[in-house]
C-alpha positions in Angstrom: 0.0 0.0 0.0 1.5 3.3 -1.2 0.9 6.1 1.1 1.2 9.9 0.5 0.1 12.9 1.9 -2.7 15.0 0.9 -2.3 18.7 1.0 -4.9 20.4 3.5 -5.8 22.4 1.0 -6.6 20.3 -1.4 -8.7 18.2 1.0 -9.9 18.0 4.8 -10.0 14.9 6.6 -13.7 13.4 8.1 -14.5 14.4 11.8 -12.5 12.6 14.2 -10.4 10.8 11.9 -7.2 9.5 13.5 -4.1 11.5 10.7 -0.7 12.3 11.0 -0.3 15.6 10.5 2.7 18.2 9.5 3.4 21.9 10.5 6.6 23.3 8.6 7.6 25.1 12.1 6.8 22.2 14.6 7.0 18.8 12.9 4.9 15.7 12.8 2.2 14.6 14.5 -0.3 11.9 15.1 -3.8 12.9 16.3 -7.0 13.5 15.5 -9.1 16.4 13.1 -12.1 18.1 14.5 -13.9 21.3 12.7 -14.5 23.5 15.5 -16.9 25.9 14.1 -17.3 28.2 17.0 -14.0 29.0 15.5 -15.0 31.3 12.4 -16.9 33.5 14.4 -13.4 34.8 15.8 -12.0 34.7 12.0 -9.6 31.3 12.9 -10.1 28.5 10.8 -12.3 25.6 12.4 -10.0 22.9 10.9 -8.2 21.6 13.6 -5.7 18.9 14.6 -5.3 18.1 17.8 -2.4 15.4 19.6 -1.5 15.4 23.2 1.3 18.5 22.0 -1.6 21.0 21.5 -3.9 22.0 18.7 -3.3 23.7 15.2 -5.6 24.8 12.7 -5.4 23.8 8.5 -3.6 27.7 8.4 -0.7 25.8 10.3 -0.8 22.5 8.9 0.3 21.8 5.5 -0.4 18.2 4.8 -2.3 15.2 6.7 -2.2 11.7 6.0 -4.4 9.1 7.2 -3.6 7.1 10.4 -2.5 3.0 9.5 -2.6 1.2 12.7 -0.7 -1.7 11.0 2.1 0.7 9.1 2.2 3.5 12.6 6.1 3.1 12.5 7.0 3.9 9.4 5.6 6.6 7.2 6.8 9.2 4.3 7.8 12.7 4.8 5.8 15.2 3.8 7.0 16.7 0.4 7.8 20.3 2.4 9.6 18.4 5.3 12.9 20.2 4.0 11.4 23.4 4.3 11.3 22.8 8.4 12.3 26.1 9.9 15.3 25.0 12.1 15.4 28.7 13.3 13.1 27.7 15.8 15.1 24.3 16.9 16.5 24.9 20.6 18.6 22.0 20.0 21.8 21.8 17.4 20.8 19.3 14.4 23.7 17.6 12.5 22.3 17.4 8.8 22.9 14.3 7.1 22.1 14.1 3.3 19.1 11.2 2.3 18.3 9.5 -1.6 15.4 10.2 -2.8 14.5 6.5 -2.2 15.3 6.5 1.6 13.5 9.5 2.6 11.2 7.5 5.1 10.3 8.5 8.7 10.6 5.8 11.6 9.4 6.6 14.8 8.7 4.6 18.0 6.6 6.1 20.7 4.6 5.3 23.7 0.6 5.3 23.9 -1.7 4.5 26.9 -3.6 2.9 24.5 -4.2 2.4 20.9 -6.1 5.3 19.4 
């Protein structure tokens, strides 16, 4: 199964669907969408993703990709990922070059449960 990310632009995922999620100045993350629409009446956009780091809105997040239980530890970065703002790193990052083929993103993490 190929999987690829869909811009948020282009596309919104369904109410309470379980994505990863990308913001050029923060990362990757792995929550859920909600459209909060108590939110346009303050003029912020009511697409929201929200993890256990916080909430942003579809102005903050660029792309989404569904969530794959069976494939959670291994997943493509996004096609901005090298756009990533290290400005706002606290932490020095040594930069190590990638093919094209082996740009893939493995993660491990703990969960209280599966979500």
């Amino acid at each position: 199964m190929k999987r690829q990310w869909i811009k948020t632009k282009d596309k919104i995922p369904e109410e309470g669907q379980k994505v990863y999620y990308f913001c050029d100045f923060l990362g990757i993350f792995r929550g859920e969408y909600h459209l909060e629409e108590t939110r346009v009446a303050i003029g912020i956009s009511p697409h929201t993703f929200i993890s256990n780091h916080g909430k942003l809105d579809s102005d903050e997040v660029t792309y989404w990709m569904p969530y794959d239980h069976s494939l959670r530890d291994m997943i493509p970065l996004p096609p901005d990922y090298y756009k990533v703002d290290l400005s706002m790193v606290d932490t020095i990052i040594d930069e190590v070059p990638l093919l094209e083929q082996q740009r893939v993103f493995n993660f491990t993490y703990e969960t209280a449960g599966d979500i």
